[in-house]
C-alpha positions in Angstrom: -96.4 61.3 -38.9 -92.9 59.9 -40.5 -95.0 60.4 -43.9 -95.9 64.4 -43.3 -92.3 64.4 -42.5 -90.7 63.1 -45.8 -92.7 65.5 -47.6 -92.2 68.6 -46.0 -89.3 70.4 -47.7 -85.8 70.7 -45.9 -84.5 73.7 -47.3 -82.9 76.2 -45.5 -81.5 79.5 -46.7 -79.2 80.3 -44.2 -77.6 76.9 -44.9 -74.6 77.8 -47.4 -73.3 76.2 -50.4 -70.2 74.5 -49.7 -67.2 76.5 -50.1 -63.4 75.9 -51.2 -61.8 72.5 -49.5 -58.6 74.9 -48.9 -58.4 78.3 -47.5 -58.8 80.8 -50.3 -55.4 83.2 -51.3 -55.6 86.3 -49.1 -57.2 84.1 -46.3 -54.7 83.7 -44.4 -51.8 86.5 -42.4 -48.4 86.2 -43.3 -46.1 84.8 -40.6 -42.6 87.0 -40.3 -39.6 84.3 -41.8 -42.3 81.8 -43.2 -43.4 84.3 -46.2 -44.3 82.6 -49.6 -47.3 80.6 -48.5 -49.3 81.5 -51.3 -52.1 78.7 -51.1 -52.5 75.0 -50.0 -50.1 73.6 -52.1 -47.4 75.9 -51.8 -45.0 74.2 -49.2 -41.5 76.3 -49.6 -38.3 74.6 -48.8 -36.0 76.8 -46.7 -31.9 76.9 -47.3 -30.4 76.5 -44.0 -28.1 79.5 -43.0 -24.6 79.7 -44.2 -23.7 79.0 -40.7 -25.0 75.3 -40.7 -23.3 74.9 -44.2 -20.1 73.4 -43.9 -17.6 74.2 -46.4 -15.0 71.9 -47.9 -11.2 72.3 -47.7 -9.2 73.5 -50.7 -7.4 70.4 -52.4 -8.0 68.0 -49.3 -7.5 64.3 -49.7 -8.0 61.0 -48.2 -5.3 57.8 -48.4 -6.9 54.1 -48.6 -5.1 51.0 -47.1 -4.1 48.1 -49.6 -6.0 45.2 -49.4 -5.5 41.2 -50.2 -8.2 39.8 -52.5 -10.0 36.7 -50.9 -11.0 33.6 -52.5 -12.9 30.7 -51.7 -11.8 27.1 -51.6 -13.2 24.2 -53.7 -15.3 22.8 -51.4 -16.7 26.1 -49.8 -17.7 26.7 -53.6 -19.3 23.4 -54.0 -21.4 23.8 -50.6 -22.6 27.3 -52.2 -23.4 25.7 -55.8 -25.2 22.6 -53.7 -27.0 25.5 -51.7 -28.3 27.1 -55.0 -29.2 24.2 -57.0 -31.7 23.2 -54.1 -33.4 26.1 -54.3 -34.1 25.7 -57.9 -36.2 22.6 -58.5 -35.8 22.0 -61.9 -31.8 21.4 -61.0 -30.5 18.2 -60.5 -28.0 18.3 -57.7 -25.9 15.3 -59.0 -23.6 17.6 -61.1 -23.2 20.1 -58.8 -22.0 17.0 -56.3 -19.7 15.1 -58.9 -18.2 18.2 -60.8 -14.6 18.4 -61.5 -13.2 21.8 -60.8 -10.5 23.2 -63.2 -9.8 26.7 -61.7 -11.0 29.2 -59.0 -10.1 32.6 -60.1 -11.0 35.3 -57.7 -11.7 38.4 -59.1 -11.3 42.0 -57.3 -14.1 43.9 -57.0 -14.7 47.1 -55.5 -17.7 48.9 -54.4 -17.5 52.4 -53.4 -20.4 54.2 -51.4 -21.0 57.5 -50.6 -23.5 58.5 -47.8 -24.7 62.4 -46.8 -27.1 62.8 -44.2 -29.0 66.4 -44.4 -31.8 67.9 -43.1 -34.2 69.6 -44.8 -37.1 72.5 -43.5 -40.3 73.0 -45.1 -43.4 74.6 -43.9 -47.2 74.8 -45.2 -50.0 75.8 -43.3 -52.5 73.5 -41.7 -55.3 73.9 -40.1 -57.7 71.6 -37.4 -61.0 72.1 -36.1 -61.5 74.7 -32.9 -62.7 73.4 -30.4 -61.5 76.0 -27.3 -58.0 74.8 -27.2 -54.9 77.1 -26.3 -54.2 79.6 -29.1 -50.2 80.2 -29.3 -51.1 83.8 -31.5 -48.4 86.7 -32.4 -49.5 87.9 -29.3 -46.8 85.8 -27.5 -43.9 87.0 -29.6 -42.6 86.7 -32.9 -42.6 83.2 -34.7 -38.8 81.7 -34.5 -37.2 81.4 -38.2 -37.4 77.9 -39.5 -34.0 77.2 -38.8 -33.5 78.4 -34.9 -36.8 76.2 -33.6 -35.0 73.2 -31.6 -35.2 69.6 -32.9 -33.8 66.2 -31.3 -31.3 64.6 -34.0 -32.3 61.0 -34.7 -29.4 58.7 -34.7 -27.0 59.5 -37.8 -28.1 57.8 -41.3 -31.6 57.0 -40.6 -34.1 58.8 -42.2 -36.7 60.2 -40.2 -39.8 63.3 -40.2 -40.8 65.2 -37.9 -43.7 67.8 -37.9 -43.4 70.3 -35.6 -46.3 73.1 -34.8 -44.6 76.8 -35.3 -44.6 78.6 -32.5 -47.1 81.6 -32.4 -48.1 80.9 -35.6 -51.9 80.0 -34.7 -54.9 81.9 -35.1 -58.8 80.9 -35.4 -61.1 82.1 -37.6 -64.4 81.3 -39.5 -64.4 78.1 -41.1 -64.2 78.7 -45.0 -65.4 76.1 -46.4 -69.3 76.7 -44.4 -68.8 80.4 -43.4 -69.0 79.3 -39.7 -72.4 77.6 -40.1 -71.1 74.3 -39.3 -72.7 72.6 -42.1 -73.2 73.0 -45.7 -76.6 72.4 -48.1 -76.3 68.5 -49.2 -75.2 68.9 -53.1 -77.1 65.2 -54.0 -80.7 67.2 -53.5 -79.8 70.3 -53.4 -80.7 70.9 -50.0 -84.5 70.1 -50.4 -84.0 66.7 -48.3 -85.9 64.8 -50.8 -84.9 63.6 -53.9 -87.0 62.0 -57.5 -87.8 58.3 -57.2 -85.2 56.7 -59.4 -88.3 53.5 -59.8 -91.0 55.8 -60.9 -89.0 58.6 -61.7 -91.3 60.8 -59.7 -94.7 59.9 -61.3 -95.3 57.7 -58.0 -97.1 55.4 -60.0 -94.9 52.4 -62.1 -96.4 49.9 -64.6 -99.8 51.4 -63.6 -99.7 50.3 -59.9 -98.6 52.8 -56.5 -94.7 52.6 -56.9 -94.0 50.5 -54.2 -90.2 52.3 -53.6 -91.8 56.1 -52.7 -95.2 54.8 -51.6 -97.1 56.4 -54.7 -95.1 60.3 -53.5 -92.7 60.2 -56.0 -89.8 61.2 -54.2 -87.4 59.8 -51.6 -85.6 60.8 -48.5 -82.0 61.9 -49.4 -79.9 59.2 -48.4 -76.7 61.4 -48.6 -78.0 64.0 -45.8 -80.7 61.6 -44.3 -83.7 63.8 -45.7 -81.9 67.3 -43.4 -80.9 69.1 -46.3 -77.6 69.6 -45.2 -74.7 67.9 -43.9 -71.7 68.6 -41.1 -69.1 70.6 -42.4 -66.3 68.0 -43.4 -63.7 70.7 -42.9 -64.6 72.2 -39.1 -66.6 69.1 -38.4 -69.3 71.2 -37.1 -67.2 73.3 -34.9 -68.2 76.6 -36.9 -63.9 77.7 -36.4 -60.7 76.2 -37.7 -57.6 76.7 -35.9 -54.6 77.6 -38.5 -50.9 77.0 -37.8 -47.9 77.0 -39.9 -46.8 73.2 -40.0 -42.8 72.8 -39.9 -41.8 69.8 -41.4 -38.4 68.4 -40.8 -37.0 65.8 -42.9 -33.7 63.4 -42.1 -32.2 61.7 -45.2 -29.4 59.0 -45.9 -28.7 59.9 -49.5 -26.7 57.1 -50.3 -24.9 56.0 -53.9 -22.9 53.4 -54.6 -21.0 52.9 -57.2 -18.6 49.3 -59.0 -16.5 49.3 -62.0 -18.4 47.6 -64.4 -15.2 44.9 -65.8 -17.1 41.2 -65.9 -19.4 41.0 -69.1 -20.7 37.5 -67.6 -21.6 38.7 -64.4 -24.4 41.2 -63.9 -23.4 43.9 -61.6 -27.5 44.1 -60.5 -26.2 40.8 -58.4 -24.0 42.9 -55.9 -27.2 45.0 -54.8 -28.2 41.7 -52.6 -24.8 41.3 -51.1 -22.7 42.6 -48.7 -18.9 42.9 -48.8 -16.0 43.5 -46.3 -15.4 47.1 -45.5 -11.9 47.6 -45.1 -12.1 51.4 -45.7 -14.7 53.7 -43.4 -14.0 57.4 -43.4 -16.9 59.6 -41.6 -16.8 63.0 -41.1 -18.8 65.9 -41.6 -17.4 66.5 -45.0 -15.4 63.9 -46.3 -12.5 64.3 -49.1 -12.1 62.2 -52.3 -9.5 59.0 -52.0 -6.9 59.5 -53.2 -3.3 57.2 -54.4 -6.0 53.6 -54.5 -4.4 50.7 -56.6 -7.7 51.2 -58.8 -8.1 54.6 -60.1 -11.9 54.3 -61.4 -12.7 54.2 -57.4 -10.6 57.2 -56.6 -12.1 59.1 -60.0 -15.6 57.7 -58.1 -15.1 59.1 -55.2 -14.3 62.5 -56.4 -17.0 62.9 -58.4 -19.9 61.7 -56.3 -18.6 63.9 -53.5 -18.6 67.1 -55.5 -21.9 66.4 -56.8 -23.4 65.5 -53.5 -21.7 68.8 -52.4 -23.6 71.0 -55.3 -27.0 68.9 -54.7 -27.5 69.4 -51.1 -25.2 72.4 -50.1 -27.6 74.7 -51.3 -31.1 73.3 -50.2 -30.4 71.2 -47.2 -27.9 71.4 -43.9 -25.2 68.3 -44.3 -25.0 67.0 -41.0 -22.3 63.9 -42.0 -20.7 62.1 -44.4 -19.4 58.6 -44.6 -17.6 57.0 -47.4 -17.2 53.2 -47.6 -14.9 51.1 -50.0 -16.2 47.6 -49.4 -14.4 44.2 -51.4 -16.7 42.2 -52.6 -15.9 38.6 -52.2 -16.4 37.3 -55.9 -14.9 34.0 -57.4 -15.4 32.0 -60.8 -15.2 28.8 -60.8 -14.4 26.9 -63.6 -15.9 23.4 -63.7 -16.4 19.8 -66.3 -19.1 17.7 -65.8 -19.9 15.0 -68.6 -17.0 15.9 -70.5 -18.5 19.0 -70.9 -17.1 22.3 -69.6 -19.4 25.3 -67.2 -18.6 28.1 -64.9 -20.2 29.8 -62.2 -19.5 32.8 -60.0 -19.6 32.4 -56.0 -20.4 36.2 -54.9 -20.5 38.6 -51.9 -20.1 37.4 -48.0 -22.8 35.4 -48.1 -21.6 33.0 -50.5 -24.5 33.3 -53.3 -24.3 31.9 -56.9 -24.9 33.0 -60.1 -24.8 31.0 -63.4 -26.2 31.2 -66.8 -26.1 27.8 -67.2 -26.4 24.8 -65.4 -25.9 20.9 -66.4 -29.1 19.0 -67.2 -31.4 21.8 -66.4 -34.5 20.2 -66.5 -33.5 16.5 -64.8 -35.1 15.9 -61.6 -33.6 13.6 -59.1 
């Protein structure tokens, strides 16, 4: 019986080829406010109104406290050269304990960050398999413009998405990529259920014996459709309708740049990236304004520029929802040292005390 069945042919006319993965241009309505949707891809970004965009004040400035440089002592120093030298282990620690120290000169550093939190709105259609679930159609009103469909804020400076489902914005209709058959003709045989014996390569007969892989038939149940001819519909899953929607998404972003005068030629500024300093200077607001009148001018000339540029990048595209702008000093000391009658240095950085050196005494003497 399960013989008669493998031969029989599967085909079935009314079984369609399978169409487009995406709804074709033209398939879809257009959606008053969310026009531009020209295919799949197409995902436009909307400018928020020039009500949510905050503009700056005319020649507005901001005044930065002084602040005393910190430096470390000679045996806080030490601890943090014992500290890295343990974590190498190729170092010896006995120089590192019997050094002689010559100087500790702290050095001021800087590090000025600028932080804008926007939102942005995008849309793109979607589209999920109907299954007799609510419709929110036109038919309930008008769809709400991007901008006026209610959000809860996430705390201020994390990032954060959110999709939301445009109201009456949905519609069903016929699955495109089966016509609203539910499945589509199996494209590894064609729809015929049955495909060639790859052994015998149909002659059912190999090395003069009954091929022993198609029992002498010379062809083979399709194992892609499991000998039907066709396959469910990936798209509607068999549910014959999709359900289309315009897809809001809502995106929450710390842009965040930082920026350090680049004056030690031994120390790499990378270094600072895994340390934090002491902020002595937070200013938050929704727009802030560039510091001005700072003992070091490269942080004022800093600040001015990121904040115009920040303003020019996401003025336009995005609604600025805060600003914060930091000036943080960055605990950095270095220490000269002898050791063997010869001389070394290192450089104790950041609140946490970390070392960097480019070169250590007996590198390669283990204890």
């Amino acid at each position: 019986m399960d013989d008669q069945h493998e031969d029989k042919d599967a085909f079935d006319p009314n079984i369609p080829e399978e169409g487009p993965s995406a709804p074709p241009p033209g398939w879809l309505d257009d959606i008053m406010g969310y026009q531009g949707h020209k295919g799949d891809d197409d995902n436009p970004m909307y400018p928020p109104p020039p009500a949510y965009t905050p503009q700056p004040q005319v020649d507005r400035n901001t005044v930065v406290p002084d602040v005393r440089v910190p430096s470390v002592s000679e045996d806080v120093a030490r601890d943090a050269l014992l500290k890295f030298v343990q974590s190498k282990w190729n170092y010896s620690s006995k120089p590192a304990r019997n050094l002689t120290f010559k100087e500790l000169r702290p050095v001021t550093v800087y590090r000025y960050r600028l932080e804008t939190y926007t939102e942005t709105r995008t849309s793109k259609w979607d589209f999920e398999s109907y299954k007799g679930q609510p419709v929110d159609g036109p038919q309930f009103g008008m769809s709400p413009p991007p901008w006026d469909i209610p959000v809860t804020l996430p705390p201020r400076f994390t990032d954060l998405v959110e999709m939301i489902r445009v109201p009456h914005s949905s519609f069903v209709k016929l699955c495109h990529k089966c016509s609203g058959c539910g499945r589509t003709r199996c494209v590894s045989c064609h729809g015929r259920g049955m495909k060639r014996c790859t052994f015998c390569h149909g002659h059912g007969r190999s090395h003069n014996k009954r091929c022993t892989s198609c029992h002498g038939r010379g062809r083979r149940r399709c194992i892609s459709c499991h000998g039907h001819g066709s396959k469910t519909c990936v798209v509607c899953h068999g549910s014959q309708n999709l359900l289309h929607f315009i897809q809001l998404t809502v995106t929450w972003k710390n842009n965040v740049e930082d920026y350090i005068p680049d004056r030690q030629p031994d120390f790499p500024d990378k270094k600072f990236e895994e340390v934090t300093g002491d902020a002595f200077f937070v200013d938050e607001s929704l727009l802030v304004y560039p510091i001005q009148g700072f003992p070091d001018q490269e942080i004022c000339d800093a600040s001015h520029k990121l904040i115009n540029e920040h303003l020019n990048r996401f003025n336009t595209t995005c609604r600025i929802l805060q600003q914060r702008q930091t000036v943080e000093l960055v605990p950095l000391t270095h220490a000269f040292y002898s050791y063997s009658g010869k001389d070394f240095s290192f450089f104790v950085y950041g609140v946490e005390n970390k070392v960097f050196t480019s070169k250590y005494p007996s590198a390669c003497t283990i204890l």
